[in-house]
C-alpha positions in Angstrom: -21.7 -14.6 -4.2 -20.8 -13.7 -0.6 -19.0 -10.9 1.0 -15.6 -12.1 2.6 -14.2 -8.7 3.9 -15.5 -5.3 4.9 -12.0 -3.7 5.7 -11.1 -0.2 6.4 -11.5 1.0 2.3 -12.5 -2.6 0.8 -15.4 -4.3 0.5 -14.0 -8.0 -1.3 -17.3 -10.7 -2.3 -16.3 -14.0 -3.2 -18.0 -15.6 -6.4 -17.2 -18.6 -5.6 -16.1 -19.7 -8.4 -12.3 -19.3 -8.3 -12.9 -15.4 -8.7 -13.5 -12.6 -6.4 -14.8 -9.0 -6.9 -12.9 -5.8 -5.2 -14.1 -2.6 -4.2 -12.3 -0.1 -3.2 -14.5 3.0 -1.6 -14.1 6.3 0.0 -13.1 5.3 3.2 -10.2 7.2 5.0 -9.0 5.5 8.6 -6.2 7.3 10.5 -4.8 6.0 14.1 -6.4 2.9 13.8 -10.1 4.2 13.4 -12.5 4.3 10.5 -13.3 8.1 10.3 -17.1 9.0 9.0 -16.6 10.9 6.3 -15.7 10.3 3.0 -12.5 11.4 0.7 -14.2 12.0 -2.8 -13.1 9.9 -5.1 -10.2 8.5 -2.8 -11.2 5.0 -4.0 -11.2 5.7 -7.6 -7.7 7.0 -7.6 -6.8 3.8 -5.4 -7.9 1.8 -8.1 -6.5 3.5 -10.8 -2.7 3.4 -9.3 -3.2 -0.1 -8.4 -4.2 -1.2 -12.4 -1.7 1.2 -13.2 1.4 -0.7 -11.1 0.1 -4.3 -11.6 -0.4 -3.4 -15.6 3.6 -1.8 -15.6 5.3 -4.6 -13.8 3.6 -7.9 -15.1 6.7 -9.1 -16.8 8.1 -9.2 -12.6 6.0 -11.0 -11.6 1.7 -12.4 -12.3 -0.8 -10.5 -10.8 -4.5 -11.4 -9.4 -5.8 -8.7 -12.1 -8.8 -10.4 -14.2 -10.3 -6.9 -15.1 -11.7 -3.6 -14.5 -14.4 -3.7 -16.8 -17.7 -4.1 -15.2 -19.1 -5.8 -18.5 -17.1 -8.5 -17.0 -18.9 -8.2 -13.7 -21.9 -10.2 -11.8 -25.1 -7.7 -12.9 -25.0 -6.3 -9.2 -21.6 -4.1 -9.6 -22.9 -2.8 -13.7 -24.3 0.2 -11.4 -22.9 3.6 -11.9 -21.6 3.9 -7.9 -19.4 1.2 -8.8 -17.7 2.7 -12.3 -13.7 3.0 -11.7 -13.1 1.5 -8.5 -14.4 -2.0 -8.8 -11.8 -4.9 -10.3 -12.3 -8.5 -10.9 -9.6 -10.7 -9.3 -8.2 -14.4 -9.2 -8.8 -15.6 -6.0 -5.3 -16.8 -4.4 -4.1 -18.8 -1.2 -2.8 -15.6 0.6 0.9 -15.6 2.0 0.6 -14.4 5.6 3.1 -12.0 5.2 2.7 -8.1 4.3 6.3 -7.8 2.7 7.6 -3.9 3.2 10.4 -2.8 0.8 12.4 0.9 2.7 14.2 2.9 0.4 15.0 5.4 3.1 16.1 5.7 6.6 12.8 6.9 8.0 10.3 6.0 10.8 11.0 3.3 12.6 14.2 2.0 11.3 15.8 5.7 11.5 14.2 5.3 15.0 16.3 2.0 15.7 19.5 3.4 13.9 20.3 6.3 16.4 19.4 3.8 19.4 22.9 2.4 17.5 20.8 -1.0 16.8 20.3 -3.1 14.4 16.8 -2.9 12.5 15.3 -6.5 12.1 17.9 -8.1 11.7 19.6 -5.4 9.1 22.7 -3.7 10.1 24.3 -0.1 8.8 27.2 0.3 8.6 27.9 3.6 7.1 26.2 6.8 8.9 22.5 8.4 7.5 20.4 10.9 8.1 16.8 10.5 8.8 14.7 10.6 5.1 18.4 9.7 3.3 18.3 7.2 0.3 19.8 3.4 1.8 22.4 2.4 -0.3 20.3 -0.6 -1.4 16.7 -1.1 -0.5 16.0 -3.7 2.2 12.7 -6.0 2.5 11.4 -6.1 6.1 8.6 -8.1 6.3 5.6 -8.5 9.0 3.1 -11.1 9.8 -0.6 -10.1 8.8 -2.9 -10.5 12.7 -6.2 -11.4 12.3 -6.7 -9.1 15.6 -4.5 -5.9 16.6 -1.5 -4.5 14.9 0.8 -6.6 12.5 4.2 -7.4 14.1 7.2 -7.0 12.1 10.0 -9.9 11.5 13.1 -10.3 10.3 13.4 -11.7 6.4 15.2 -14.9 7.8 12.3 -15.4 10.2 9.8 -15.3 6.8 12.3 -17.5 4.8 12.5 -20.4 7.3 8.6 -20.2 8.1 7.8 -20.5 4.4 10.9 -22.3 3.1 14.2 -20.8 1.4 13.0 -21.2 -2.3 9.9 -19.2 -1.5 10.7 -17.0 0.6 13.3 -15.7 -1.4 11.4 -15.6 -4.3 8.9 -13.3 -2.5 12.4 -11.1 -1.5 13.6 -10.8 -5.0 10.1 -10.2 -6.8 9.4 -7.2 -3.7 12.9 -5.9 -4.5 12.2 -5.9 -8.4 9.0 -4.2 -8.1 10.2 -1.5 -6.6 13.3 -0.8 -8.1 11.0 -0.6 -11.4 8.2 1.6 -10.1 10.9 3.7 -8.0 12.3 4.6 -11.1 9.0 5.5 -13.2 7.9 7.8 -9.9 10.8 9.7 -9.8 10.8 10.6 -13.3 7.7 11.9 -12.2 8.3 13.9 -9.2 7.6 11.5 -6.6 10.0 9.7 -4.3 8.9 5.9 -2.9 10.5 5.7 0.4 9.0 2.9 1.3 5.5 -0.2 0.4 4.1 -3.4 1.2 3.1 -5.7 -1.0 1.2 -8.9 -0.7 1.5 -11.9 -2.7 -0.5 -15.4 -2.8 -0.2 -18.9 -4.9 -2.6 -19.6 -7.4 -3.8 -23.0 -8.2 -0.4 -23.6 -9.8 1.5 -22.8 -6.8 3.7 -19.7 -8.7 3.8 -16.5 -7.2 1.1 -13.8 -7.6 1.2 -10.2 -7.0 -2.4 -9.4 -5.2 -4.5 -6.9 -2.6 -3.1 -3.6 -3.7 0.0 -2.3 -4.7 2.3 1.2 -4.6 -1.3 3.6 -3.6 -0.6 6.1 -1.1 -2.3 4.1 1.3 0.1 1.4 1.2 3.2 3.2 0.5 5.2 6.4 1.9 5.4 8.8 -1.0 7.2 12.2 -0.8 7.1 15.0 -3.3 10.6 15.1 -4.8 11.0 18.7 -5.2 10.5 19.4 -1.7 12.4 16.3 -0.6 15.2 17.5 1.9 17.3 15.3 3.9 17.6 15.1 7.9 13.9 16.3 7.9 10.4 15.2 7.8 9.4 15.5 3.8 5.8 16.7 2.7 3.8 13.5 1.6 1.1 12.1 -0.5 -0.7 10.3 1.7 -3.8 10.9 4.7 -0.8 12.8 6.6 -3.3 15.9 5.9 -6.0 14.2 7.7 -4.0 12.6 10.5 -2.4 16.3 11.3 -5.6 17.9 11.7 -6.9 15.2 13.9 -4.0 15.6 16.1 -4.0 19.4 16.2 -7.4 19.2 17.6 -6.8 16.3 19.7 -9.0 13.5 17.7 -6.6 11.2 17.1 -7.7 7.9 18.1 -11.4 9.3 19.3 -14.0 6.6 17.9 -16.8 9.3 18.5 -15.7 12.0 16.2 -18.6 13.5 14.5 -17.2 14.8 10.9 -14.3 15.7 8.9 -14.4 19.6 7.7 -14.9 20.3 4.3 -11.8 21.6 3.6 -9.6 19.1 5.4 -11.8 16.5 2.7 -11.1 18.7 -0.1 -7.4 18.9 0.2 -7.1 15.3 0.7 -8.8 14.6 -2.3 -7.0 17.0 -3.9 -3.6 15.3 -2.8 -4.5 12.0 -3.6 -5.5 13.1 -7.3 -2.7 14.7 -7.9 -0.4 11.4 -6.8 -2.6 9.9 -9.5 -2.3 12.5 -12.5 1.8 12.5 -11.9 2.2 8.5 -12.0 -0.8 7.6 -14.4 -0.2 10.9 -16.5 -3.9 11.4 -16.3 
């Protein structure tokens, strides 16, 4: 057993034996920069919306899910420390593509819409507001760099670097997820303007669903009853963390000393919540 990755929230060990072991931890980054202290219990609730989405849309599409259970683990991760956010996965050929479902007109597609252009390679042609609900959700995907900042593509650009079939396999499975999990968060007070996913092939060569899936780390959620549109809506995400680090001109700063403990507390608190509303915990 060897560790592969130590990323910004997850440590991933390969067991070499077709199998790999996942841990998601406490970690928080915001603009681009591992911050040094830890959300409490961030990882946990990670884990627990990830299980949670690849458990409700298995009939999509597989997943790399083997289990949560540490029973099921190498003796190393049957520790306390790594109870509830530690998850035993297939090991898959990764698809160099993160692929990013918007529901909304937000960020950097509203951005390209009032420059009056079209948005990788998707045009509008009816007028929105910024946060407004697209008529149909659009998949925008982006190539994964091994250095610097991932650079976004048009779906045609995806389809003809991994073939048609595949490609639009990938399209259609993103689209599906979503529409399903959109649905189930709603009902639930939370609006999913917009996630990535990543998928890989297994030995097989079908389709996986793997990494993580709909957390607020990987996805844009808004609280639905204070959703508004032609504004800014209130989010469940690390926006808490990246505001304060702005307001006190942080962001960016690789020499920041500490997070306060009630910037930590009301992240937590945010991310928990997220969690209790989708996993009715």
């Amino acid at each position: 057993m060897k560790k592969i990755i130590s990323g910004k929230v997850r440590e991933v060990y390969d067991l070499e034996d077709g199998r790999m072991v996942i841990v998601t931890t406490d970690r928080i980054s915001a603009f681009d920069v591992i911050l040094p202290t830890m959300i409490t219990d961030k990882g946990k609730v990670l884990n627990a919306l990830a299980n949670f989405w690849f458990d409700y849309t298995k009939d999509i599409v597989k997943n790399h899910m083997i289990s949560s259970d540490l029973k099921d683990m190498p003796a190393e991760f049957q520790k306390p420390e790594f109870e509830g956010r530690t998850i035993l996965v297939k090991k898959l050929k990764m698809i160099p593509y993160e692929v990013i479902v918007r529901g909304y007109m937000f960020g950097s597609m509203y951005e390209a819409y009032k420059r009056g252009e079209p948005f990788l390679g998707h045009k509008f042609d009816k007028e929105y507001k910024q946060a407004e609900k697209l008529d149909q959700p659009i998949v925008t995907p982006s190539t994964k760099a091994e250095e610097g900042h991932d650079i976004n593509v048009t779906l045609q650009y995806m389809k003809d670097d991994l073939g048609e079939e595949l490609g639009t396999k990938i399209e259609q499975a993103a689209l599906a997820i979503y529409k399903k999990c959109y649905e189930h968060a709603k009902a639930n007070g939370i609006i999913i303007a917009d996630t990535k996913f990543e998928f890989g092939l297994d030995e097989n060569g079908d389709l996986v669903l793997g990494d993580e899936v709909l957390t607020p780390d990987s996805s844009r959620f808004w609280d639905a009853s204070k959703y508004e549109v032609g504004g800014s809506p209130a989010s469940y995400d690390k926006q808490f963390v990246r505001d304060w680090l702005k307001e006190h001109n942080l962001a960016g700063d690789p020499n920041i000393k500490e997070i306060p403990a009630d910037v930590v507390a009301k992240t937590s608190a945010i991310y928990k919540e997220c969690q209790e509303r989708i996993c009715h915990v």
